[in-house]
C-alpha positions in Angstrom: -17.4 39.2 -8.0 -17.2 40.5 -11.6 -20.8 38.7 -12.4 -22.7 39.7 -9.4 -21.1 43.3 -10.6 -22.6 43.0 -14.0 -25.9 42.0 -12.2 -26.6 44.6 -10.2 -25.3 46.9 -13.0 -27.9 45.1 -15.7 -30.8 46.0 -13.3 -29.9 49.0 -12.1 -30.0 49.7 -16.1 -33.5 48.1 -16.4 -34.8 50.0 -13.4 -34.0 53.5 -14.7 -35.1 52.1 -18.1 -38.6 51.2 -16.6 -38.2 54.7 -14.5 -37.4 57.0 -17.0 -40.5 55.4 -19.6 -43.1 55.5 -17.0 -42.3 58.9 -16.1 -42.4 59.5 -20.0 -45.8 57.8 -20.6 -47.2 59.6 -17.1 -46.2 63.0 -18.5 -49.3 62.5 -21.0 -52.0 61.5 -18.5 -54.9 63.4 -17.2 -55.5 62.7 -13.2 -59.2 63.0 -13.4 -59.8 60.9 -16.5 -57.6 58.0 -14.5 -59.7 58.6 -11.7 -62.8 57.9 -13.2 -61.3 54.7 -15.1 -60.5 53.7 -11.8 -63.5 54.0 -9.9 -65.7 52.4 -12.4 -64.6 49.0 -12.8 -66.2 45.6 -13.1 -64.7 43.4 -10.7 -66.0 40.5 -12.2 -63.8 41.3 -15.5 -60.8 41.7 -13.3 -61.3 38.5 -11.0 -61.6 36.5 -15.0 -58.2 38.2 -16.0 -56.8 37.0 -13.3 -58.0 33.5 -13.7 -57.0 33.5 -17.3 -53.7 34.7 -15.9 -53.5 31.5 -14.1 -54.4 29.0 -16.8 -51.2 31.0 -18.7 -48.9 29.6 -16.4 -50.4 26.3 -16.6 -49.6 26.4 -20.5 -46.5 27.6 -19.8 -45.7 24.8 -17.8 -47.3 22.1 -20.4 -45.4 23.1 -23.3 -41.9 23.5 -21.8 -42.7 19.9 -20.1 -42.9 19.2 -23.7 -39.7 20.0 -24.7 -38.6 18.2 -21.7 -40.2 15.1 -22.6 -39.1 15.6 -25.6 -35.3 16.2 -24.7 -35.7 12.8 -23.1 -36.1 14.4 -19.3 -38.8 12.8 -16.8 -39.6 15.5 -15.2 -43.5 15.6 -14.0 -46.1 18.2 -14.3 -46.1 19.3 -10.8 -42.3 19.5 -10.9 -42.8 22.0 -14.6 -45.3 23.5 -12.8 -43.9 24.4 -9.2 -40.7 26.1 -11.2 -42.4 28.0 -13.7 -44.6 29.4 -10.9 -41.3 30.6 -9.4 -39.4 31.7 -12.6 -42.6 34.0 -13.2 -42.3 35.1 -10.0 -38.9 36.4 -10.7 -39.6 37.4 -14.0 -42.8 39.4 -12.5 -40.6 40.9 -9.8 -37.7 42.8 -11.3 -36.4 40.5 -13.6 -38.9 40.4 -16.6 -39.5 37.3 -18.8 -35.7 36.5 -19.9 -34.8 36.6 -16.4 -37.7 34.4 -15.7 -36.2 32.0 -18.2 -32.8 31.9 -16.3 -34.4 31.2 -12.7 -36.7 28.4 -14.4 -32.9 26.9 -15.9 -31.5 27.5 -12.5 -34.1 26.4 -10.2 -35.3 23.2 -11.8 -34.4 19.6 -10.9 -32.1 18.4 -13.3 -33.6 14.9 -13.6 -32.1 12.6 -16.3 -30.9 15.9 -18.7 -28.5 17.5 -16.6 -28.5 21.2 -16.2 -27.2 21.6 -19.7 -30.4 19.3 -20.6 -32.5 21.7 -18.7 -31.1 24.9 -19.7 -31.5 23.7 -23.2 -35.2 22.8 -22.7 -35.8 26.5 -21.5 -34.5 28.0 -24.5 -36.4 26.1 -26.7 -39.3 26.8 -24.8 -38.8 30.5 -25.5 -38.1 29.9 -28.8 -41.1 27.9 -29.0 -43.4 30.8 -27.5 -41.3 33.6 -29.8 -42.7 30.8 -32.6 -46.2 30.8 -31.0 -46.2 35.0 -30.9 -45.2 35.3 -34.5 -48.2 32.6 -35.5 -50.9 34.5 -33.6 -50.2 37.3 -36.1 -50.1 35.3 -39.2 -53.8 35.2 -39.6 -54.7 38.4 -40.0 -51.6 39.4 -42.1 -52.3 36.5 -44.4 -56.0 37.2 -44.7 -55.7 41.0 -44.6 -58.1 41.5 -41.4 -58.6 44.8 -40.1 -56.8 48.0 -41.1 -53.4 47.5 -39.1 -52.9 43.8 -40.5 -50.2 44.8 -42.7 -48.2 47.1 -40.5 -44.8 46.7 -39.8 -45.0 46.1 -36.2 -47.4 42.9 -36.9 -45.3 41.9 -39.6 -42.1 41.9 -37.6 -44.4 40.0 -35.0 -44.8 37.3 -38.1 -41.0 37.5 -39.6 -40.0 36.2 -35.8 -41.3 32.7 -37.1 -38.4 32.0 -39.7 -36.0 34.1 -37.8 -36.0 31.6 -35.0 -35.3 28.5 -37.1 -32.5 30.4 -39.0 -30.9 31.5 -35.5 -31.0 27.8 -34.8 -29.7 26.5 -38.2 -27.1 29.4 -38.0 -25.9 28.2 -34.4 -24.6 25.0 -36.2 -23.0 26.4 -38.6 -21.1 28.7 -36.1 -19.9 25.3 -34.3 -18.5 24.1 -37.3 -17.0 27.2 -38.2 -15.0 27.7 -35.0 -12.7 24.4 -35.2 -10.7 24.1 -32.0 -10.3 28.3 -31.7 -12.7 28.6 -28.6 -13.4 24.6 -27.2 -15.7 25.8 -24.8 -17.5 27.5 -26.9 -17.7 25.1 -29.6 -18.7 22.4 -27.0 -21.2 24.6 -25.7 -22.6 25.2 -29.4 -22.1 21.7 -30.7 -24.5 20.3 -27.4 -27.3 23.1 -28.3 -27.0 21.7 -31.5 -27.1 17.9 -30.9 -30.3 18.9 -28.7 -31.9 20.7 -31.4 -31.5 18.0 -33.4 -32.9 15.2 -31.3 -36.1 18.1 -30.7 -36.8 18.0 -34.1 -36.4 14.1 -34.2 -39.2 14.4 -32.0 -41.4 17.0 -33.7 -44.9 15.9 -32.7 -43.5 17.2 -28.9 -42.5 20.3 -30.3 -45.2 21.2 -32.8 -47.9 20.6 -29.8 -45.5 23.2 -27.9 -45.7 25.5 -30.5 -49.2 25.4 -30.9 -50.0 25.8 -27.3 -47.8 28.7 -27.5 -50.0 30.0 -29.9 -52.9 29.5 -27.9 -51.0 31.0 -24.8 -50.5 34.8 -27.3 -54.0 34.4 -27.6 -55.1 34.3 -24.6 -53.2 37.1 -23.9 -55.4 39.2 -26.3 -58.5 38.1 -24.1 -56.8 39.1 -20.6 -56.6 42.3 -22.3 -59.8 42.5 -23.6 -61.2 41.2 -20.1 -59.6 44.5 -18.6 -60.9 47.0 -21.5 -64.7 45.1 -20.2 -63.5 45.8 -17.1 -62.9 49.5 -17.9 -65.7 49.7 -20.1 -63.3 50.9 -22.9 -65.6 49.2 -26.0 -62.7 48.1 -27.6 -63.2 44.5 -29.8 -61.6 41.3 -29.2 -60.3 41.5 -32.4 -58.8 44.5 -31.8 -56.7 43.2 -29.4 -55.9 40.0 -30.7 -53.8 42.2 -33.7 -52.5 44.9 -31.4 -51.1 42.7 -28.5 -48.6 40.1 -30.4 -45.8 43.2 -31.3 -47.0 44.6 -27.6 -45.7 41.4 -26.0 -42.7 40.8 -28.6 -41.5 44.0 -27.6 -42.4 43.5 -23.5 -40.2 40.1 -24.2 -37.2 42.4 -24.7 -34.9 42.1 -21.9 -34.8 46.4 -21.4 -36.5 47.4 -18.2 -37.5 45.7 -15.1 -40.5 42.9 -15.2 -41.3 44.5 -18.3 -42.7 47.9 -16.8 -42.3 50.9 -19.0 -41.9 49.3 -22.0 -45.5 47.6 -22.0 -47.3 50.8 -20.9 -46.0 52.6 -23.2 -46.5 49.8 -26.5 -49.6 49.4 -24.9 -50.9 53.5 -24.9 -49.2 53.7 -28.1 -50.8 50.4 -29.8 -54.5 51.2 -27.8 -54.0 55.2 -29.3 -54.5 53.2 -32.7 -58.0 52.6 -31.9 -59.0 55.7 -30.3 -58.3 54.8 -26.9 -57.3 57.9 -24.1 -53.5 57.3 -22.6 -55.3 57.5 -19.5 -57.9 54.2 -19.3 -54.5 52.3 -21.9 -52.1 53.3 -18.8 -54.3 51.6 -16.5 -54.9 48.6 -18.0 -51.4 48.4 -19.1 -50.7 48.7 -14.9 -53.2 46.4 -14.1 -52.4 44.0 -16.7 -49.0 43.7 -15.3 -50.3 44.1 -11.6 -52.7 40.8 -12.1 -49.3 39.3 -13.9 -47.6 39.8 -10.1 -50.4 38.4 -8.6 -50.8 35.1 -10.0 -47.3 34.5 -9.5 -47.1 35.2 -5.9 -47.4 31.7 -5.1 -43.9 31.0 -6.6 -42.5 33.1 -4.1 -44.0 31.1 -1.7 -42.2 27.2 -3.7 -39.0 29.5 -3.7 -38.8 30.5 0.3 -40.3 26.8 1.2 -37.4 25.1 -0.7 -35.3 27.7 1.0 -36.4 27.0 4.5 -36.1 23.4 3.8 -32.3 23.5 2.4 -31.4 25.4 5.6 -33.7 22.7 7.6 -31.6 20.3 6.1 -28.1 21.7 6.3 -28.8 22.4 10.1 -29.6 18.4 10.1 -26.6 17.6 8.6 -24.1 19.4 10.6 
């Protein structure tokens, strides 16, 4: 009773958080200018966003299927890919990414890991996209490229990269610190641990996960560029490909609900950079997450179908 308490709590908090920074971002908008962003649109540009939003969660599902394999789970692709439809489904409606993570650790077949094995495999996967968003920086803050490649936010994108290991190497060291004071606890830890180790037994895996992470951020810069073609907003690929990994580190936060509110307004803020209106950033900041929604539609569809069939077969069996 106490947890589904704290749920509804945690996103009633999310929704007035997602509320109260749309309303903020809104407050700075000019009707007409929206109006005319809308109107003119390529719909050819909007219909390649959305396939490029598809071909995400295809990634998505290769390189946690990955870490899986890696894990030593025999899970197959359609199996990865009918559950990460549905935990971006969740994480699309309401729940944002981190609540995507926990339907994916929830929802999927267990297989030969267990459900410790699985939720394991979905926290590395994070962990290996967190990697992925902090190496689709690194370029231009190593090379210097454009005028916003050393700010702090696409630095903090690029100090994510060691931060992750660390949290790993420090969640061993926590185990060992903890003796027999908290057992389930140090179980708990000592298990993350043993599977962290055997991941990086198995780099190859892991390193291929990472890198189609990194390919996965990327793409993310070209759905957004797609839109600005679509809105006619002139902006460069490049552009986008340094503003949008600290837009989606911070839209990975688990603050608001699906993500809305915080990415319209890191996304008006990061697009005011280049001289962008809030008007034509707002929309593609909607639309961006609108096309996110669509594309995962058809998890809702796996989710109610399993449904129908459990009741199916619970009617069977009695």
């Amino acid at each position: 009773m106490r947890l589904i308490d704290s749920s509804r709590l945690s996103l009633a908090l999310k929704l007035a958080v997602s509320g109260g920074l749309i309303l903020l971002v809104c407050r700075h908008i000019d009707g007409a200018t929206l109006t005319t962003a809308l109107r003119g649109q390529s719909v050819a540009w909007l219909a390649a966003t959305a396939l490029l939003g598809l071909v995400q969660i295809g990634l998505l599902s290769w390189r946690w299927q990955l870490i899986v394999r890696a894990l030593g789970g025999e899970n197959g692709m359609v199996s990865a890919l009918a559950v990460t439809f549905m935990g971006c489904f969740f994480g699309a409606f309401l729940f944002g990414p981190t609540g995507g993570d926990v339907a994916r650790a929830v929802l999927a077949p267990t297989g030969s890991l267990g459900r410790r094995g699985i939720v394991h495999s979905v926290l590395f996967e994070r962990l290996a996209s967190v990697i992925g968003l902090g190496l689709a920086a690194a370029p231009f803050v190593a090379l210097g490229i454009g005028p916003l490649a050393r700010s702090a936010p696409l630095v903090a994108t690029l100090a994510v990269v060691p931060l992750a290991f660390l949290a790993m190497a420090a969640t061993a060291r926590v185990a060992r610190r903890l003796g027999d004071r908290n057992r389930a606890l140090l179980f708990a830890l000592r298990d993350l641990d043993q599977s962290w180790r055997l991941l990086l037994r198995r780099w190859p895996r892991f390193a291929l996960a990472i890198a189609v992470a990194t390919l996965g951020q990327g793409l993310v810069a070209v759905e957004a560029w797609c839109l600005a073609q679509a809105l006619h907003l002139g902006v460069p690929l490049i552009d986008f490909a340094i503003l949008m990994p600290p837009v989606m580190l911070v839209v990975a936060l688990p603050i608001s609900a699906g993500g809305w509110g915080v990415r319209e307004g890191a996304i008006v803020a990061a697009l005011g950079l280049v001289g962008i209106e809030a008007a034509p950033a707002l929309l593609l900041s909607i639309e961006l997450g609108l096309i996110g929604t669509l594309v995962s539609l058809p998890g809702g569809v796996i989710w109610l179908r399993r449904c129908f069939l459990r009741l199916a077969q619970g009617a069977r069996d009695t």
